[in-house]
C-alpha positions as CSV (number, residue, x, y, z in Angstrom):
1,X,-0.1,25.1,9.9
2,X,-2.1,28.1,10.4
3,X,-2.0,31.9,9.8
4,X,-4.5,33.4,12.3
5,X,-8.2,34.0,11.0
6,X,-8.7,37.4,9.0
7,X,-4.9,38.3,9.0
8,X,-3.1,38.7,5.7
9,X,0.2,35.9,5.3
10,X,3.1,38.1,4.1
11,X,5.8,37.2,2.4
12,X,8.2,37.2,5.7
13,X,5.8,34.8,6.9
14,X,6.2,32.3,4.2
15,X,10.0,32.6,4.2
16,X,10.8,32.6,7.8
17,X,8.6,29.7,7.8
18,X,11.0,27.8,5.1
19,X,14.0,28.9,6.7
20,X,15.1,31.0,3.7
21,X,16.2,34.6,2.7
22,X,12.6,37.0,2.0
23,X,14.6,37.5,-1.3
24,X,14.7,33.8,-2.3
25,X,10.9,33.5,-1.6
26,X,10.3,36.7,-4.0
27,X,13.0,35.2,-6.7
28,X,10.7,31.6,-6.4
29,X,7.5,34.6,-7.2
30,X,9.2,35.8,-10.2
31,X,10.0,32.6,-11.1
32,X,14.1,32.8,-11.5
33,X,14.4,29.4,-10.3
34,X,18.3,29.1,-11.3
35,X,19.9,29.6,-7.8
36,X,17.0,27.7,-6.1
37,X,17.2,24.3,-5.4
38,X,14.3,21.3,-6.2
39,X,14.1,20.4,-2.8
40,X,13.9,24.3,-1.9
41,X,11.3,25.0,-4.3
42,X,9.0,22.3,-3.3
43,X,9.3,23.8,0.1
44,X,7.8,26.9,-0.5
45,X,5.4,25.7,-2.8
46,X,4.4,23.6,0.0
47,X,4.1,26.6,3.1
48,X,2.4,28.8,0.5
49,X,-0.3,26.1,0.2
50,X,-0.5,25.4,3.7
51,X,-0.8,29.2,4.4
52,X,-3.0,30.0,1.9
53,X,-0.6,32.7,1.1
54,X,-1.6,35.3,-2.0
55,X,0.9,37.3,-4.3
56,X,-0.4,40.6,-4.7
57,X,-1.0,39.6,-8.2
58,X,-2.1,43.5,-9.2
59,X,1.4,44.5,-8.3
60,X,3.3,41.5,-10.2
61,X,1.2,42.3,-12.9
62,X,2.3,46.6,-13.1
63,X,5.9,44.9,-12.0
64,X,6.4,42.7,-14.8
65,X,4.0,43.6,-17.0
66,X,1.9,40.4,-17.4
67,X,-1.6,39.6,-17.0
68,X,-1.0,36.5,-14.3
69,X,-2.9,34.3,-15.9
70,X,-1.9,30.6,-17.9
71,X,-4.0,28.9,-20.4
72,X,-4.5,24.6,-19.8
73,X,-6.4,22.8,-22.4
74,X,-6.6,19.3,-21.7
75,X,-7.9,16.3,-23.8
76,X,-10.4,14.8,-21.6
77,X,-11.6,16.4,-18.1
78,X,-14.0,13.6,-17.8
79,X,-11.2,11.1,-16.8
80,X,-8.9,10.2,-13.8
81,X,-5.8,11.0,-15.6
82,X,-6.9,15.0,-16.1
83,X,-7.6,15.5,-12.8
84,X,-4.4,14.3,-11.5
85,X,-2.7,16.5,-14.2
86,X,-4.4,19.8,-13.2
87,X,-3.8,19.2,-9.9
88,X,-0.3,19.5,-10.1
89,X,-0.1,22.5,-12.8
90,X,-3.1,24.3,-10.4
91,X,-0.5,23.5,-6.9
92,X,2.8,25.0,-8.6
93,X,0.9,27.7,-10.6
94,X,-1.4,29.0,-7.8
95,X,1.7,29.4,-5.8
96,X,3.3,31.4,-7.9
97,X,0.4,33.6,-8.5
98,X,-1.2,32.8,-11.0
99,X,-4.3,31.6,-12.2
100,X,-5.3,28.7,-14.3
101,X,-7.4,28.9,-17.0
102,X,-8.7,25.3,-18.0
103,X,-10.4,24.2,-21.6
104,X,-11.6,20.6,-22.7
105,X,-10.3,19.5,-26.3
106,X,-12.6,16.4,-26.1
107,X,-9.7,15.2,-28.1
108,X,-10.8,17.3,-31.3
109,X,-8.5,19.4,-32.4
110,X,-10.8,21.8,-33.9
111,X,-12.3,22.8,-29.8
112,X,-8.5,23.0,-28.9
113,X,-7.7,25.2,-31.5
114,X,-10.9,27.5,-30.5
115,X,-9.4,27.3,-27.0
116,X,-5.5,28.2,-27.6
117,X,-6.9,31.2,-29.5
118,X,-9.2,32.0,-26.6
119,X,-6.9,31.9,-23.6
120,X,-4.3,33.8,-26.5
121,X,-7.1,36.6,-26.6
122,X,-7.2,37.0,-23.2
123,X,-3.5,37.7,-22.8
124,X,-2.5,34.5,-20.8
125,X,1.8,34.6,-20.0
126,X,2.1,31.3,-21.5
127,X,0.3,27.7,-22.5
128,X,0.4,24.2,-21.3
129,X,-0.7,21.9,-23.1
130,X,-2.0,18.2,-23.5
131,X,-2.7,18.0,-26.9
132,X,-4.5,16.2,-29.1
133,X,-1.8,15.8,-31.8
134,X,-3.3,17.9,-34.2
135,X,-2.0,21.5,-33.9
136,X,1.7,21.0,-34.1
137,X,2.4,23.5,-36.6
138,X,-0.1,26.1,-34.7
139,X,1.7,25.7,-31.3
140,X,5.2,25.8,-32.6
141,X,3.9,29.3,-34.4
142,X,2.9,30.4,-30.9
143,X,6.0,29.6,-29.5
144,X,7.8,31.6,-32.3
145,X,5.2,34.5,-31.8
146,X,7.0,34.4,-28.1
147,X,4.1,32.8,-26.2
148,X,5.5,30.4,-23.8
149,X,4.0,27.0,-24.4
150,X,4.6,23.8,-22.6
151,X,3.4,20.0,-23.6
152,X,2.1,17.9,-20.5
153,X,2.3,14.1,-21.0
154,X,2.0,14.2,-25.1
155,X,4.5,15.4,-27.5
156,X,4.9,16.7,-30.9
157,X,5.4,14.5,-33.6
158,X,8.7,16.2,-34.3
159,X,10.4,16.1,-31.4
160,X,12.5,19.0,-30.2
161,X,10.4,22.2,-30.9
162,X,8.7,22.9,-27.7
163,X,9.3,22.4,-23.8
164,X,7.7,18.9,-23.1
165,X,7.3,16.7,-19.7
166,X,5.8,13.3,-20.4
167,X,6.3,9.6,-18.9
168,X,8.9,7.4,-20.2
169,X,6.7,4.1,-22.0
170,X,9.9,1.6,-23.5
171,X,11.2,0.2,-20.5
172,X,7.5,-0.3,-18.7
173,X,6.2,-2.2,-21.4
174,X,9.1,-4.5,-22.1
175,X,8.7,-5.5,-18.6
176,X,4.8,-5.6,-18.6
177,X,5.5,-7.9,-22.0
178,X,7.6,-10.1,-19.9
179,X,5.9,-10.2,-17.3
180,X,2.8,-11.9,-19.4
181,X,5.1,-14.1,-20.8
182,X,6.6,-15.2,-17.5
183,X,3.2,-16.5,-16.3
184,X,2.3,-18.1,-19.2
185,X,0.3,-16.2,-21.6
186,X,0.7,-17.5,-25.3
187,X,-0.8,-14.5,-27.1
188,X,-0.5,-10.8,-26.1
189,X,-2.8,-8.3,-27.9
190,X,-3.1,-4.6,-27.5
191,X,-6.2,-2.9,-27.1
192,X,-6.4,0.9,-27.5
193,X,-9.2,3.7,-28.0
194,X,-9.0,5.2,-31.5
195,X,-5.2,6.0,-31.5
196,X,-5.7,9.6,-34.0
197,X,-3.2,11.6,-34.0
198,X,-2.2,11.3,-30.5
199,X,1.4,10.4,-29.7
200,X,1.4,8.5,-26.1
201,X,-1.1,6.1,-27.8
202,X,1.3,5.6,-30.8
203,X,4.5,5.4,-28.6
204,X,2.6,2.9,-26.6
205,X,1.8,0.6,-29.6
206,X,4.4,1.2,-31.3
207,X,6.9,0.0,-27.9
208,X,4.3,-2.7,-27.9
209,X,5.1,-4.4,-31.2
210,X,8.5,-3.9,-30.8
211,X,8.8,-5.7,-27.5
212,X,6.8,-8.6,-28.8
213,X,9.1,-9.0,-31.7
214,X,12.0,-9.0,-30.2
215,X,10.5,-11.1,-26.7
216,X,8.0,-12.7,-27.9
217,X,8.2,-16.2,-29.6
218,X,6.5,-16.5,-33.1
219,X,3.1,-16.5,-33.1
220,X,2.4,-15.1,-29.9
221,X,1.9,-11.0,-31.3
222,X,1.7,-8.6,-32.1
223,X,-2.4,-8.5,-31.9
224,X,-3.9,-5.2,-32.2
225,X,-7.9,-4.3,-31.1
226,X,-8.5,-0.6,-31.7
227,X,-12.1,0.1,-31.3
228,X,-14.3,3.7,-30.6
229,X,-14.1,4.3,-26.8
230,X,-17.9,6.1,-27.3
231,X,-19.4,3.0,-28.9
232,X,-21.2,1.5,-26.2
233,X,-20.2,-2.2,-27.4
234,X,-17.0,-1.4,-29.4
235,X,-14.9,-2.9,-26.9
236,X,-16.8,-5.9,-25.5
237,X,-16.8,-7.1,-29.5
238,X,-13.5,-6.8,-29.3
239,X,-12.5,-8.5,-26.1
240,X,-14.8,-11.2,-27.6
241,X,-13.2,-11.8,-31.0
242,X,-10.0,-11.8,-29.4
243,X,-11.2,-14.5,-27.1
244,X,-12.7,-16.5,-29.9
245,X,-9.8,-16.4,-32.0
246,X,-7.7,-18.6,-29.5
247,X,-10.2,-20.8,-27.8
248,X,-8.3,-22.4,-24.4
249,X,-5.1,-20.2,-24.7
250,X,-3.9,-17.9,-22.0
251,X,-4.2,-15.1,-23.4
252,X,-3.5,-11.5,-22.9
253,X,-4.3,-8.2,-23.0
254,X,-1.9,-5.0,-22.6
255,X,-4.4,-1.5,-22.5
256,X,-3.2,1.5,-24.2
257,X,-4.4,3.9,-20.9
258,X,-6.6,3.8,-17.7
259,X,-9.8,4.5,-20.2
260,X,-9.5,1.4,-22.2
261,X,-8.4,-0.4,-18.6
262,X,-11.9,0.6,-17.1
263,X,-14.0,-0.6,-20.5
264,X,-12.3,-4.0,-20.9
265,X,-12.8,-4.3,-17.0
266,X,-16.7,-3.7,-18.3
267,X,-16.8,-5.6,-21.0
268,X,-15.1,-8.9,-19.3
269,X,-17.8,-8.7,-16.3
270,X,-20.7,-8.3,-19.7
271,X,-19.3,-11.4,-21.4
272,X,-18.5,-13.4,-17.9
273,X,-14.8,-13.4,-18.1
274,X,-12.0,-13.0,-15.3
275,X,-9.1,-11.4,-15.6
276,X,-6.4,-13.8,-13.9
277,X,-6.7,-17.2,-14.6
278,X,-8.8,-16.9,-18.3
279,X,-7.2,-13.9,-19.7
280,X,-4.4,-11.4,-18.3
281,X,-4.8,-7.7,-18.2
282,X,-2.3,-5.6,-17.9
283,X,-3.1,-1.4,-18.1
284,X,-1.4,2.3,-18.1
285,X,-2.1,4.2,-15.0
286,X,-2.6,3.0,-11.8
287,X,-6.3,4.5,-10.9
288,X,-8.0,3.4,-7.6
289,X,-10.3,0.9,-9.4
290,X,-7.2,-1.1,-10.7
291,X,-6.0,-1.9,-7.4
292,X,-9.7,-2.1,-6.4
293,X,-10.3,-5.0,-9.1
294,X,-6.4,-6.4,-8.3
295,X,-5.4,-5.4,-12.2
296,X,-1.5,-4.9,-12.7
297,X,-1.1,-1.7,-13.7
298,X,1.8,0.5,-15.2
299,X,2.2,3.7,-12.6
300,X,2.7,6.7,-14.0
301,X,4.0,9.6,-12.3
302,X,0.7,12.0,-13.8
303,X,0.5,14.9,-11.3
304,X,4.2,15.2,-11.1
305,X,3.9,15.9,-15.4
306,X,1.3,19.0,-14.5
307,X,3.8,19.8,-11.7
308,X,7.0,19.7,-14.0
309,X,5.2,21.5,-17.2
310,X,4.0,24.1,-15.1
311,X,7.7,25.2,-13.2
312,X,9.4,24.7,-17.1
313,X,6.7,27.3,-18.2
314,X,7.2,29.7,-15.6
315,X,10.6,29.4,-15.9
316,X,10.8,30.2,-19.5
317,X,8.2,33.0,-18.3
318,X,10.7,34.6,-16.0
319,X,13.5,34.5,-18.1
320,X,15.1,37.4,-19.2
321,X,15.6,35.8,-22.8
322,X,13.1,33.3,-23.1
323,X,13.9,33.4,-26.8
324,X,17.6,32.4,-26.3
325,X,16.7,29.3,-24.2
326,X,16.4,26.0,-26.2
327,X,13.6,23.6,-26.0
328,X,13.7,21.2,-23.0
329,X,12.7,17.8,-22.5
330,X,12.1,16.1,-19.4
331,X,10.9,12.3,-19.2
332,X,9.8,10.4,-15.9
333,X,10.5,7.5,-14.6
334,X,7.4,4.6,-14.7
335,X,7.0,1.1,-12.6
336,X,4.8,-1.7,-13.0
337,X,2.1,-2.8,-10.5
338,X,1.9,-6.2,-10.6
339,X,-1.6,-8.0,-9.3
340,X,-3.7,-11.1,-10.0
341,X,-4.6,-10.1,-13.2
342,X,-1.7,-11.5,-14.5
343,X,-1.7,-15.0,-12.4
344,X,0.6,-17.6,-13.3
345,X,-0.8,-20.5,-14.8
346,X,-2.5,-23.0,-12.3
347,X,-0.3,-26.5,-11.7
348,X,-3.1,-28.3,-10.7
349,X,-2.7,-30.5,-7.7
């Protein structure tokens, strides 16, 4: 789809080319999504992409008073998982008119603070979040100081407070725990970067030795190897304890996210093991390299979180009486991948 070269995309442009009202198109721009439908809003988001189309962000701004911009800090840029994120806030945002403004926690909570206050000195409409789990009581004073904020992926502790869009974890890793079992694994362990305060790792392990007491038989779990994801052998001594601590089981490994995934696939190829046969692997998000390597993966639904978070921010943006709106909660669906790396046993032959 094309616009012509050096001509300026007007708003009849993009809704005549969506097959809706001008007004519909300028209500999706002020974000008053009530009246608009998903499929209708995806549409437009879509055609303003493709067109390259630009708000007249210096008019918004005078109209409504605001300064266009949203603040994003997110705990690791360095990773997969971020980038998928971003790119769905940065799509819905930018088509909207507004720009992002991106920080790196680094998962410490004392760079994210420095960063929320940043983007909050510079006026941002609103804040979305990934946090590392240690300024609850900070963002839920933001929130009450009327700054929009909006978790992506991790919660607060205390559920309930904010607007929040993560990935649902229960029902994935019952099936990735029978699934192990199923082929013939007689210990499942979980293996997880340093958990802090951060609350996908926590659901996770906590899910995880729930599942393995109530589907597991005696004996086989719960196992659990946290190690420092920036020590350079932390998780190679890990994978080899657990290894040594069974010696000729079939055992098993469930991996708290695509990070710990990508170091035990390291570690394994260090120490000469194969995931498969030896020892099952089984990991959150389904990253290129997982598929690469043939690892069964939980698939999480990552860009559609940034994509989600960013329309419940601007829709709390928009609203008349943001005040008067209650926090929401939206959780996605999740399915498991499943490859070699968790082979049935062998029969022989």
């Amino acid at each position: 789809m094309e616009s012509g070269v050096g001509k300026k995309v007007t708003i009849d442009q993009v809704a005549r080319l969506c097959g809706v009202s001008k007004t519909t198109v300028s209500r999706f721009l002020n974000h008053k999504y009530e009246n608009i439908s998903e499929e209708t809003r995806r549409r437009i988001e879509r055609v303003i992409e493709e067109l390259d189309y630009r708000p007249n962000r210096s008019a918004q701004r005078l109209k409504a008073s605001r300064s266009m911009l949203i603040g994003c800090c997110v705990g690791d840029l360095s990773g997969p998982f971020s980038g998928l994120l971003l790119r769905g806030i940065t799509r819905v945002c930018e088509a909207a008119g507004y720009q992002v403004l991106f920080a790196d926690s680094s998962e410490d909570k004392r760079k994210e603070r420095k960063a929320l206050e940043g983007f909050l000195e510079n006026s941002v409409d609103g804040l979305i979040v990934n946090t590392t789990g240690g300024n609850d009581a900070f963002l839920i004073e933001v929130a009450e100081r009327g700054v929009p904020v909006t978790l992506a992926d991790r919660s607060l502790r205390l559920s309930g407070r904010l607007d929040t869009v993560i990935n649902e974890y229960e029902t994935c890793i019952r099936d990735s725990i029978r699934l192990m079992l199923d082929c013939g694994y007689t210990r499942i362990a979980f293996f997880t970067e340093q958990i802090r305060e951060v609350m996908p790792r926590i659901q996770r392990r906590d899910s995880y030795i729930a599942a393995m007491r109530s589907l597991a038989p005696e004996g086989a779990g719960p196992f659990l190897y946290e190690f420092d994801r920036f020590d350079p052998v932390g998780c190679r001594r890990s994978l080899e304890a657990y290894r040594v601590a069974f010696p000729g089981e079939r055992i098993a490994i469930l991996a708290v996210n695509g990070v710990t995934g990508q170091q035990l696939l390291k570690a394994a190829k260090e120490l000469g093991f194969r995931f498969g046969e030896q020892i099952g692997l089984c990991t959150f998000d389904d990253w290129a390299i997982f598929s690469l390597a043939d690892v069964t993966a939980i698939r999480l639904q990552t860009e559609e979180v940034g994509e989600a978070a960013a329309r419940m921010l601007l829709e709390r943006i928009g609203s008349a009486q943001p005040e008067n709106m209650a926090p929401r909660s939206v959780e996605l669906t999740t399915g498991l991948i499943v490859r070699h790396s968790t082979a049935k046993a062998s029969t022989g032959g």
